[in-house]
C-alpha positions as CSV (number, residue, x, y, z in Angstrom):
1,X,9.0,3.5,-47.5
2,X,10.1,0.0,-46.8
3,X,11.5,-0.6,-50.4
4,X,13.3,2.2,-50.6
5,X,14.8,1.0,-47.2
6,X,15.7,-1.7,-48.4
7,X,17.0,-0.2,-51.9
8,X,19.3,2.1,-50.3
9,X,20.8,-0.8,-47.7
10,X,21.5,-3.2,-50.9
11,X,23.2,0.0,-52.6
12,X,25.1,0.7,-49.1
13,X,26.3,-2.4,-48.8
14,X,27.6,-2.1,-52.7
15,X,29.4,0.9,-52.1
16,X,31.1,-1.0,-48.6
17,X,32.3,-3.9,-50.7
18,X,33.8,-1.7,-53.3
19,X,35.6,0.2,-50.4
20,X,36.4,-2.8,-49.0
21,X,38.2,-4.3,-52.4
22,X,40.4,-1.2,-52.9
23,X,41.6,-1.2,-49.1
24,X,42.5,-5.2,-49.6
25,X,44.6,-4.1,-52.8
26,X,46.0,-1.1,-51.5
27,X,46.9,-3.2,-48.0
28,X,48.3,-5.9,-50.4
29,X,50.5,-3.3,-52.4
30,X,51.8,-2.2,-48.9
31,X,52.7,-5.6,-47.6
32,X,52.9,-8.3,-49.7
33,X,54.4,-10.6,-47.9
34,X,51.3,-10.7,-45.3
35,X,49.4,-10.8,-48.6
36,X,51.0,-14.0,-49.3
37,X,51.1,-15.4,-46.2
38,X,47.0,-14.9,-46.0
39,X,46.9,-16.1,-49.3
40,X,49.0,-19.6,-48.7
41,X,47.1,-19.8,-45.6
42,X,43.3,-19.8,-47.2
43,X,44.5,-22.1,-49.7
44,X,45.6,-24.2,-47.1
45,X,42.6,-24.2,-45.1
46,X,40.8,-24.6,-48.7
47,X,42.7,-28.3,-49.5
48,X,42.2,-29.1,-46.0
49,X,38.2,-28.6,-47.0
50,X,38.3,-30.1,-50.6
51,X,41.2,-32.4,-50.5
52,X,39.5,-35.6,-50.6
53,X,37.9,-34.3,-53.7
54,X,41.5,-34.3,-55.5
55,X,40.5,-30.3,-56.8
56,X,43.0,-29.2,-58.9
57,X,45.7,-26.2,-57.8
58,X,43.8,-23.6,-60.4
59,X,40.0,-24.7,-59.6
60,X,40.9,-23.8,-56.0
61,X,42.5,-20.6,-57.0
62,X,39.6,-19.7,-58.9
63,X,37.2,-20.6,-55.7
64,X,39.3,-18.0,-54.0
65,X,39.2,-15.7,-56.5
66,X,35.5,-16.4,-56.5
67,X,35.2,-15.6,-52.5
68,X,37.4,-12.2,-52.8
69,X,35.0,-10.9,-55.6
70,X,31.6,-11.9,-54.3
């Protein structure tokens, strides 16, 4: 009983993230300039984290591209 339990929580939590993507891209359709505001921000926030690292502009777009598909 415990498995299942556990089966049925990782499939719930599949089905939430799914949901979750298609609200994200249906609020982004609907305002994209917050889109891009949030976006600019994490990016931001992301150089602030890696700059000393001197991470390229498309390796950090692809880490959060990474964090919105995981």
């Amino acid at each position: 009983m415990g498995e299942e339990l556990v089966h049925f929580r990782k499939e719930d939590e599949k089905l939430l993230r799914k949901l979750l993507e298609k609200v994200r891209a249906q609020a982004d359709k609907v305002d994209t300039k917050e889109a891009e505001d949030h976006a600019q921000k994490e990016l931001s926030e992301l150089k602030g984290v890696l700059g000393k690292y001197n991470v390229s502009e498309d390796d950090l777009k692809a880490v959060l591209a990474w964090k919105h598909a995981a």
